[in-house]
FITI-805901 format. One record per residue (C-alpha): x, y, z; residue in three letters; residue number from 1. Coordinates in steps of 0.05 Angstrom, whole numbers, plus 5000, padded with zeros to 4 digits. Example, Ala and Ser with C-alpha at 12.3 -4.5 7.8 and 13.67 -1.06 7.14 Angstrom:
2
+------+------+------+-----+-----+
|    x |    y |    z | res |   n |
+------+------+------+-----+-----+
| 5246 | 4910 | 5156 | Ala |   1 |
| 5273 | 4979 | 5143 | Ser |   2 |
+------+------+------+-----+-----+
//
This chain:
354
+------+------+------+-----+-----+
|    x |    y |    z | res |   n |
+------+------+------+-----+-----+
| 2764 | 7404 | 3808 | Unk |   1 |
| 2772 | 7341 | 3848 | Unk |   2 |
| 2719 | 7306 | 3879 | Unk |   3 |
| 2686 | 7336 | 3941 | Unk |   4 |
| 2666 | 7282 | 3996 | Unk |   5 |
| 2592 | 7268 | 4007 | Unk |   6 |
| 2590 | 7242 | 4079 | Unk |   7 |
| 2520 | 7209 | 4063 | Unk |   8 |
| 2559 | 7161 | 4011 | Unk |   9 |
| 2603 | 7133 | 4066 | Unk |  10 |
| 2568 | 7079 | 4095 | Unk |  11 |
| 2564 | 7051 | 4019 | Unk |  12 |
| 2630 | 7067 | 4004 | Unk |  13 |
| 2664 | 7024 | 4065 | Unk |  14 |
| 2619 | 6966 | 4055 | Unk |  15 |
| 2668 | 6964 | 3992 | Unk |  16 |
| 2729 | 6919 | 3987 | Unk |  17 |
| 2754 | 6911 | 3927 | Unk |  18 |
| 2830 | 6890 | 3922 | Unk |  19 |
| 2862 | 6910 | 3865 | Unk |  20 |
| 2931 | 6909 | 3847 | Unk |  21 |
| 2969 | 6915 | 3775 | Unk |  22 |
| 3020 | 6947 | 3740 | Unk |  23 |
| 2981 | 6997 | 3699 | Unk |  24 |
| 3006 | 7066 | 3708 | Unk |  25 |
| 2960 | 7129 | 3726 | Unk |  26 |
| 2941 | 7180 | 3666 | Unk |  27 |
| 2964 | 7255 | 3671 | Unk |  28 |
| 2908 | 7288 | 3683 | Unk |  29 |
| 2900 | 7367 | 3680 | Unk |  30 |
| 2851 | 7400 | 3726 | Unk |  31 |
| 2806 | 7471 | 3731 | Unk |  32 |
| 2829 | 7533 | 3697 | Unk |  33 |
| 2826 | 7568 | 3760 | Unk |  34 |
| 2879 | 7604 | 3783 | Unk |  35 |
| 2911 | 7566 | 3852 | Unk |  36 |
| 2952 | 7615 | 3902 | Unk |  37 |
| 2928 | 7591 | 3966 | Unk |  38 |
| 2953 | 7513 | 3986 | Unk |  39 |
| 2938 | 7485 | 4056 | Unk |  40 |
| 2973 | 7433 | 4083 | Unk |  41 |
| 2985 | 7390 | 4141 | Unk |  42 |
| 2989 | 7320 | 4172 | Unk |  43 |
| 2985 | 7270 | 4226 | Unk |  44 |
| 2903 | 7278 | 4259 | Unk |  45 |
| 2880 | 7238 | 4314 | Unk |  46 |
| 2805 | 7223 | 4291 | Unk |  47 |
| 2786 | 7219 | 4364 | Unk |  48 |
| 2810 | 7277 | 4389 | Unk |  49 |
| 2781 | 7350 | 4382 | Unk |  50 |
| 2805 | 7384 | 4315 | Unk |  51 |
| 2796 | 7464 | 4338 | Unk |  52 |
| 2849 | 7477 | 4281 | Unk |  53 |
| 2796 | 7453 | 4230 | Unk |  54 |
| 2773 | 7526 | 4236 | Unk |  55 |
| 2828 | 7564 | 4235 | Unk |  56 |
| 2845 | 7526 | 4162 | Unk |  57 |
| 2780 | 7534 | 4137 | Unk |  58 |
| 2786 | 7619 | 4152 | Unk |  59 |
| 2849 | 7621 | 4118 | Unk |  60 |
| 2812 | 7611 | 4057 | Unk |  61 |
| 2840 | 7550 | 4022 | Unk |  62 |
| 2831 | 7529 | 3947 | Unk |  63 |
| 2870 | 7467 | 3957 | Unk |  64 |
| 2889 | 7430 | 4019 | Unk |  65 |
| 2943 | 7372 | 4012 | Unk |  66 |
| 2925 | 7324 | 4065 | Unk |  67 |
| 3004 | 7290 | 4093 | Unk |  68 |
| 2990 | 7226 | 4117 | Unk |  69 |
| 2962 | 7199 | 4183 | Unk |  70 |
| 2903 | 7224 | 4164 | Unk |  71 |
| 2879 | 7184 | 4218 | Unk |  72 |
| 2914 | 7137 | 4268 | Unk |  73 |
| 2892 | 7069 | 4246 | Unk |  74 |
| 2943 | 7024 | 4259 | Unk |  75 |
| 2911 | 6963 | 4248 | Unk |  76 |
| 2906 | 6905 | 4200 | Unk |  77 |
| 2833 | 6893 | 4208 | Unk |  78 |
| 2799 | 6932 | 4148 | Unk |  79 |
| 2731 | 6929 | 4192 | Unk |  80 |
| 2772 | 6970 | 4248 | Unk |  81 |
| 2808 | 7016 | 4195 | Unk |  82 |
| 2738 | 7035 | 4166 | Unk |  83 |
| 2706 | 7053 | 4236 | Unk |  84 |
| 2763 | 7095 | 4243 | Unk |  85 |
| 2756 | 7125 | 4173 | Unk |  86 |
| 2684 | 7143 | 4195 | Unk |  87 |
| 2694 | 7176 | 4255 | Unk |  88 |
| 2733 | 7221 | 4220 | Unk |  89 |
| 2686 | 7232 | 4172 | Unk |  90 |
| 2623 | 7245 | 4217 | Unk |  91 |
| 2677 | 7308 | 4250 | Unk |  92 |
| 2635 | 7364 | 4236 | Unk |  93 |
| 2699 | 7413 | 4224 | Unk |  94 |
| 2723 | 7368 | 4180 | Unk |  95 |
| 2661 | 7366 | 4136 | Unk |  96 |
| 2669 | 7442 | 4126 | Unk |  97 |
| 2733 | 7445 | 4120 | Unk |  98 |
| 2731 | 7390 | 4065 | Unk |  99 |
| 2676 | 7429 | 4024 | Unk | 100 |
| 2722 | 7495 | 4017 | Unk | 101 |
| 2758 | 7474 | 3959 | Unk | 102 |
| 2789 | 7415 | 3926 | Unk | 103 |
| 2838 | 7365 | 3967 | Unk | 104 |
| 2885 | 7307 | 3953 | Unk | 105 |
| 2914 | 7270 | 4001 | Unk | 106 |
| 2969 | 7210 | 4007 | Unk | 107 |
| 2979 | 7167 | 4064 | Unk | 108 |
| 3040 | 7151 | 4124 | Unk | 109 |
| 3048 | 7094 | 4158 | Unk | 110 |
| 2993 | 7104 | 4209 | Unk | 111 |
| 2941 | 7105 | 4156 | Unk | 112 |
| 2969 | 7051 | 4117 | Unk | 113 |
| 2962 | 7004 | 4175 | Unk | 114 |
| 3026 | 6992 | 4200 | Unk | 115 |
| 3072 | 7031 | 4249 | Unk | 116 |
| 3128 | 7052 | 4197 | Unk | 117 |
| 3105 | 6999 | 4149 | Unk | 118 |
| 3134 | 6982 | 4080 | Unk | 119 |
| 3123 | 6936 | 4027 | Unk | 120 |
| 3118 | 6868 | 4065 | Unk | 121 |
| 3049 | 6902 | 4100 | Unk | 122 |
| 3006 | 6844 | 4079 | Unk | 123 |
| 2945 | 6882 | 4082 | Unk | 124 |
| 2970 | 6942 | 4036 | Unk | 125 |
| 2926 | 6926 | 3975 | Unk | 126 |
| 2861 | 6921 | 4032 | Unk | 127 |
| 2884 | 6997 | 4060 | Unk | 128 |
| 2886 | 7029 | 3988 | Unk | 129 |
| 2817 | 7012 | 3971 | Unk | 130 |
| 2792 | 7043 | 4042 | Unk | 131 |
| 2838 | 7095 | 4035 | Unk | 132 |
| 2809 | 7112 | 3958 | Unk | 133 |
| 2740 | 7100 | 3985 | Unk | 134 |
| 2746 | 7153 | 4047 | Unk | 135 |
| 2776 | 7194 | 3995 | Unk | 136 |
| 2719 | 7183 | 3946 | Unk | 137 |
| 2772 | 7171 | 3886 | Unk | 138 |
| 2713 | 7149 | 3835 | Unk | 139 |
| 2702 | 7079 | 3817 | Unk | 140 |
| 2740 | 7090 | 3747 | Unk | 141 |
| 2807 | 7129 | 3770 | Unk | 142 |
| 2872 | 7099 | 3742 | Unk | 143 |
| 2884 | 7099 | 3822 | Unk | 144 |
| 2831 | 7041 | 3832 | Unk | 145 |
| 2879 | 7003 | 3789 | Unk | 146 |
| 2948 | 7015 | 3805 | Unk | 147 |
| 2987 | 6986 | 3860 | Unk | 148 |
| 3006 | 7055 | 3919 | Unk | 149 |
| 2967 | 7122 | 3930 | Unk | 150 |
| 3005 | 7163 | 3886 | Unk | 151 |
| 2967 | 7222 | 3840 | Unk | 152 |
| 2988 | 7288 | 3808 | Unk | 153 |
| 2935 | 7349 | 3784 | Unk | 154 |
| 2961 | 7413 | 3750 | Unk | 155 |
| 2922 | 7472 | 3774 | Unk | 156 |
| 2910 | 7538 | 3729 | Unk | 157 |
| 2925 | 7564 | 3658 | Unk | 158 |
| 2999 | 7570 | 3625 | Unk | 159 |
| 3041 | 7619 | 3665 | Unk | 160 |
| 3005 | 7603 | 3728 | Unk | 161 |
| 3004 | 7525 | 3739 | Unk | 162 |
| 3003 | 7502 | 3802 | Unk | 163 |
| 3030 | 7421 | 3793 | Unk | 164 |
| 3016 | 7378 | 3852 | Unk | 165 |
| 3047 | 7312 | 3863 | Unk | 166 |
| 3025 | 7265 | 3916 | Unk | 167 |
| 3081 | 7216 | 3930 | Unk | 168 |
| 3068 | 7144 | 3958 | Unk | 169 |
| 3127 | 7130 | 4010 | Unk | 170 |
| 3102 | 7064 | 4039 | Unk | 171 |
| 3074 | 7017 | 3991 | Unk | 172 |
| 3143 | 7001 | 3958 | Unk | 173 |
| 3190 | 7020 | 3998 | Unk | 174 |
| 3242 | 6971 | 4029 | Unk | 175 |
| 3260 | 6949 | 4092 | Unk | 176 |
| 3299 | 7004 | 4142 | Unk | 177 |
| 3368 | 6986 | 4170 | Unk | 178 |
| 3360 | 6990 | 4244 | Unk | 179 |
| 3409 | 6992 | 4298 | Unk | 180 |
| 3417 | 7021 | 4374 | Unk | 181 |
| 3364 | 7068 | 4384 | Unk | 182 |
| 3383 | 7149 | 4381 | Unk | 183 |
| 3330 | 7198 | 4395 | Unk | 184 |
| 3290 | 7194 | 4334 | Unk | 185 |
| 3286 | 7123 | 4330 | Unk | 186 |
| 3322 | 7060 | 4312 | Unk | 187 |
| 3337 | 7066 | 4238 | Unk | 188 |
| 3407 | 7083 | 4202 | Unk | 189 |
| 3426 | 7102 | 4133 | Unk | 190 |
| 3428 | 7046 | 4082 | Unk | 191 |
| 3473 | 7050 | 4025 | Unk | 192 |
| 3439 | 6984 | 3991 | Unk | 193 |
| 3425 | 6994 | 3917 | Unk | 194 |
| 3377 | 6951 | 3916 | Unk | 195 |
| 3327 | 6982 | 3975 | Unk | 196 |
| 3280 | 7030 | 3942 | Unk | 197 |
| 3225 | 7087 | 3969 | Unk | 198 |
| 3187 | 7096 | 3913 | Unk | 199 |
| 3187 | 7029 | 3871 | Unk | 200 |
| 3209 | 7022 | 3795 | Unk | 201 |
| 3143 | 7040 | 3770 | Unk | 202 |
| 3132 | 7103 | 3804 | Unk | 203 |
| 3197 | 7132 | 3794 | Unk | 204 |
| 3178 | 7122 | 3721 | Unk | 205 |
| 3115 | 7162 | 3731 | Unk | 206 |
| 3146 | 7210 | 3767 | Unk | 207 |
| 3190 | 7222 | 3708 | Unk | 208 |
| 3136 | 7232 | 3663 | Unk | 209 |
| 3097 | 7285 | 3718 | Unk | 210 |
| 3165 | 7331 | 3724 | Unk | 211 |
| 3173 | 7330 | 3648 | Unk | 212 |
| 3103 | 7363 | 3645 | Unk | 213 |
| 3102 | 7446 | 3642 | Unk | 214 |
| 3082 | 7479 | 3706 | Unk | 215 |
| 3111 | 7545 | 3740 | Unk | 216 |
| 3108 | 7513 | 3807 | Unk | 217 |
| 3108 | 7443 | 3832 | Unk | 218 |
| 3088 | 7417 | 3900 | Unk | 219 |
| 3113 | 7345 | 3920 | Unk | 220 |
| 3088 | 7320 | 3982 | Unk | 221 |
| 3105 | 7266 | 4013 | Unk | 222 |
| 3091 | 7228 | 4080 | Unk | 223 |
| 3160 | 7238 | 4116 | Unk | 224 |
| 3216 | 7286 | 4108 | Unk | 225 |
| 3263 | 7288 | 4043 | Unk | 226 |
| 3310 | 7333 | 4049 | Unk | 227 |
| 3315 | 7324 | 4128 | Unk | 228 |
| 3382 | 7292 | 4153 | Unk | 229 |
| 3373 | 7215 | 4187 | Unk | 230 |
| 3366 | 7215 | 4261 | Unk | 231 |
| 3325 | 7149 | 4277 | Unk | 232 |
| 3274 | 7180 | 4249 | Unk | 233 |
| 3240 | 7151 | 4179 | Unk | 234 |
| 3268 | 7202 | 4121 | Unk | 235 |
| 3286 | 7195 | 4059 | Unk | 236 |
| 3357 | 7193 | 4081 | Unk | 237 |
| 3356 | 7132 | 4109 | Unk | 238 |
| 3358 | 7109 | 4038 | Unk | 239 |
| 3417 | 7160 | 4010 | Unk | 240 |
| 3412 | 7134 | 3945 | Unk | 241 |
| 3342 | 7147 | 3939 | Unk | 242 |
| 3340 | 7213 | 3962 | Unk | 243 |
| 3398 | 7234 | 3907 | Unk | 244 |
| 3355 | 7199 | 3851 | Unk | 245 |
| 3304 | 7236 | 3869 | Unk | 246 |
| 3337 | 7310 | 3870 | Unk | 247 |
| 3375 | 7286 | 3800 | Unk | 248 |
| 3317 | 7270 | 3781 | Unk | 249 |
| 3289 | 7346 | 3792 | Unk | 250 |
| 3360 | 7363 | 3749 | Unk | 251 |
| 3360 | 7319 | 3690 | Unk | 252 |
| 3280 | 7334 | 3682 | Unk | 253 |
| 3296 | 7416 | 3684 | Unk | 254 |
| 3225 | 7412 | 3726 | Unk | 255 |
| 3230 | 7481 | 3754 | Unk | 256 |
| 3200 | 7503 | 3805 | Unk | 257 |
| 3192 | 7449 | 3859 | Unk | 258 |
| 3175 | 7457 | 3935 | Unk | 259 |
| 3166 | 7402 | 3971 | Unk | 260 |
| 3132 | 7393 | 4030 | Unk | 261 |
| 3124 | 7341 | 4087 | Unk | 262 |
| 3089 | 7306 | 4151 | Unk | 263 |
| 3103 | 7262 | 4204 | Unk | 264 |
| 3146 | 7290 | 4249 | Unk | 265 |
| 3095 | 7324 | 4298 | Unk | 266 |
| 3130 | 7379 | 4303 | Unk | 267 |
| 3139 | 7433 | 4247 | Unk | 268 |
| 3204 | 7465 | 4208 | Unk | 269 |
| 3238 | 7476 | 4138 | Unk | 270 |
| 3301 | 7448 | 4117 | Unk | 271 |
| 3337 | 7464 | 4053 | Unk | 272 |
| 3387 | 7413 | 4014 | Unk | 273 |
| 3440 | 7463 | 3970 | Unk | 274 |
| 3491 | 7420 | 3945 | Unk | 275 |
| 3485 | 7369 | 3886 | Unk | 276 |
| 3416 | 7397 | 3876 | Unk | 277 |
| 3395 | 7446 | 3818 | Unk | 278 |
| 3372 | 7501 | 3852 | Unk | 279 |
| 3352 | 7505 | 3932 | Unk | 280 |
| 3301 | 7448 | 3951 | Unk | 281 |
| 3256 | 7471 | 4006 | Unk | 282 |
| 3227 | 7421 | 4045 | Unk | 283 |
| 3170 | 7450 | 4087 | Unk | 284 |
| 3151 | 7402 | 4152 | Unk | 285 |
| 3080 | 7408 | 4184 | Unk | 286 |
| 3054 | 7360 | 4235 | Unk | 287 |
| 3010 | 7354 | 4277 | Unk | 288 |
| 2946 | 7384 | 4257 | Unk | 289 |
| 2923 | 7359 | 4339 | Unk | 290 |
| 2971 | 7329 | 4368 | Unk | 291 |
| 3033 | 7361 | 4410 | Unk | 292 |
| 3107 | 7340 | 4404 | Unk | 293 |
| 3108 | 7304 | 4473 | Unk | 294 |
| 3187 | 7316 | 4487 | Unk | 295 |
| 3181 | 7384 | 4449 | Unk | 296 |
| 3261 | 7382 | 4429 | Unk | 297 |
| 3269 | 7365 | 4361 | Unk | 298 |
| 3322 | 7316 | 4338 | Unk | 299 |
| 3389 | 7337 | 4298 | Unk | 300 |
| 3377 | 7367 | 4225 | Unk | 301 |
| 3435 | 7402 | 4191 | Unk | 302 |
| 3393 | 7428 | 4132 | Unk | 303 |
| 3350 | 7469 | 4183 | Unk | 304 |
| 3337 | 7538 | 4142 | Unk | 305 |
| 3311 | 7565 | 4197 | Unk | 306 |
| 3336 | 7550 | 4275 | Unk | 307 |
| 3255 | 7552 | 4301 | Unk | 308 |
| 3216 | 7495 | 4298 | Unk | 309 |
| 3138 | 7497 | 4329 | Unk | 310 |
| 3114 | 7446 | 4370 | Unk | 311 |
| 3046 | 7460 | 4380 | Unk | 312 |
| 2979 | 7442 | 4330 | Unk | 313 |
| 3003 | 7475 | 4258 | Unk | 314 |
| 2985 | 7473 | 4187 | Unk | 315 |
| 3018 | 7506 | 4132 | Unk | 316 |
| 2999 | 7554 | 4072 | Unk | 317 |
| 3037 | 7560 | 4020 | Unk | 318 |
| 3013 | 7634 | 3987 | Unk | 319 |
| 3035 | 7654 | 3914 | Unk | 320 |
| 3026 | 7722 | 3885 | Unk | 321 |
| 3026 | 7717 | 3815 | Unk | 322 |
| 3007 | 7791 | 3800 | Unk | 323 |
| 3088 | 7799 | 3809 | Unk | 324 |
| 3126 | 7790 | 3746 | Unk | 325 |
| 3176 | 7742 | 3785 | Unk | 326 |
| 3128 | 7706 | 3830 | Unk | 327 |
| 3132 | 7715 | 3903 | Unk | 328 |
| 3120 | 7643 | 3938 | Unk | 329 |
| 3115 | 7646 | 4018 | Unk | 330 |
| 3109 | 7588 | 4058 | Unk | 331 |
| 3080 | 7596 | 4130 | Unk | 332 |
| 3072 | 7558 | 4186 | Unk | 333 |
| 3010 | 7575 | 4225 | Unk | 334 |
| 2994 | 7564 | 4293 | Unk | 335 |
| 2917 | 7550 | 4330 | Unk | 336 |
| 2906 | 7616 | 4325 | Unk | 337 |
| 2923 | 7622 | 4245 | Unk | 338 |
| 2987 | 7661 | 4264 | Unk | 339 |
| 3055 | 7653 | 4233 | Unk | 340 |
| 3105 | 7616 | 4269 | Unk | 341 |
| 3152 | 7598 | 4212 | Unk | 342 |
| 3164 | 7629 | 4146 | Unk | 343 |
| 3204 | 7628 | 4078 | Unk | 344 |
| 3204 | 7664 | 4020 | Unk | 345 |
| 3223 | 7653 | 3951 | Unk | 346 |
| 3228 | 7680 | 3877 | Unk | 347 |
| 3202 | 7635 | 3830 | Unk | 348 |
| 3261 | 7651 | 3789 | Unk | 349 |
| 3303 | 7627 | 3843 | Unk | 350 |
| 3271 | 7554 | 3842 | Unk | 351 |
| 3295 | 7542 | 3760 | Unk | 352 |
| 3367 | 7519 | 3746 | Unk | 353 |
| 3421 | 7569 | 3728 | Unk | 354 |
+------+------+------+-----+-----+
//
């Protein structure tokens, strides 16, 4: 199991600064026996606001929860600010217990990295790791204290049930965004440049090596939408290129199995990419864990699966029955309340190519 926070350690842990950065490359690393069929997840909290929905995730009875990015809103380049931040978020009662219910791993967006829809040239991305890895209490010794971006992968359970999750990193390599007249989403356009990356040489390689490893299902999370189509917004699509490496990527590996699922957007939806892709790739949205979509109208996305989208607080589940003999996995959307507002079912034979 990962390691559970210890609130008392934090005023230690953020006198830390250590800035690290190197090419060394994170070990696999295989977790608890334990079987996994409940995974939280959500994005995007506002550590100064009330977090009500704290509760509502903790009775749904996680064993995991995948944390999204903007775990909290620091935007800042001052580490001293971006640690008081850290720690208010920490002190949140809620979040205590919610964090003590089972094991978590989270990644970061842009407005825990530091910088509104930061990339690479963030000067102060090697500073925001280490606080980032501290909040997170990533031990002293981690492959992750080392290498350069958040990224981490566990596998959950025994063969025949493993649960593979795969934290991407989305901003510490990635490459400037074309912009141009603003739409509705925001100013930035697809980019066709070869040379602009998301994910950096280095972690592409890892990533390799993580889908080549045997699991039944495979989570990939990542700070904004992949699959979603470019509407201003940050996505994956506004580097095309990018995105198709990374769903030939799922091909050439055979990794079956893979769900993917996302933050950022404040509001919450699925989208599904079909073509040039080896089986279906769900992309599962949820955002904001306390925060509503001001405007409430969501922008353009032609690989909607579903025409709803919620608004409101949500955080997702996804919910896999392995005492089927072809796995049911259900993803849900869930409101305050703990109520569904969006859901999609699949056959774990249905995520494997051919």
């Amino acid at each position: 199991m990962l390691r559970r926070l210890r609130i008392p350690l934090f005023a230690t842990l953020f006198m830390l600064n250590p800035v690290v950065a190197s090419t060394a490359e994170p070990l696999d690393d295989t977790s608890s026996e334990s079987v996994i069929s409940r995974v939280l997840f959500g994005s995007c909290i506002r550590q100064d606001r009330p977090t009500p929905i704290f509760s509502a995730m903790l009775k749904s009875e996680p064993q995991l929860l995948l944390f999204l990015g903007d775990n909290i809103y620091a935007d800042t380049s001052d580490i001293n600010v971006m640690r008081a931040k850290y720690n208010v978020l920490a002190e949140n009662k809620e979040f205590q217990s919610l964090r003590s219910c089972g094991s978590v791993m989270a990644t970061w967006d842009d407005h825990d990295y530091g910088l509104n829809d930061g990339g690479a040239s963030y000067p102060e991305r090697d500073a925001a790791q280490q606080v980032f890895l501290d909040f997170w209490e990533v031990p002293e010794d981690s492959p992750r204290r080392q290498q350069p971006g958040v990224y981490d992968a566990q596998i959950f359970g025994p063969p025949g049930k493993r649960v593979q999750v795969i934290m991407l990193d989305t901003r510490y390599f990635r490459s400037p965004l074309k912009t141009g007249p603003r739409q509705v989403g925001g100013p930035y356009l697809p980019d066709e440049d070869p040379e602009k990356t998301m994910l950096g040489e280095t972690q592409w390689r890892w990533l390799e090596r993580q889908l080549r490893l045997p699991a039944e299902l495979r989570v990939i999370a990542s700070g904004i939408q992949v699959v979603a189509e470019a509407a201003g917004q940050e996505t994956w699509a506004n580097l095309p290129h990018e995105q198709q490496r990374l769903f030939d990527l799922v091909k050439s590996t055979d990794a079956g199995g893979v769900v993917i699922v996302s933050g950022d957007r404040h509001w919450a939806e699925v989208s599904v990419a079909s073509d040039d892709v080896a089986y279906p790739l769900i992309d599962a949205t949820s955002s904001s864990l306390n925060q509503k979509h001001p405007r409430g109208t969501p922008t353009r996305n032609q690989f909607r699966d579903i025409p709803k989208t919620y608004h409101e607080e949500n955080f997702g589940v996804i919910s896999i029955d392995w005492n089927e003999v072809d796995p049911l996995v259900t993803i849900d959307i869930l409101d305050m309340a703990g109520a569904p507002q969006i859901k999609k079912s699949i056959r774990l034979s249905e995520l494997q190519a051919n």
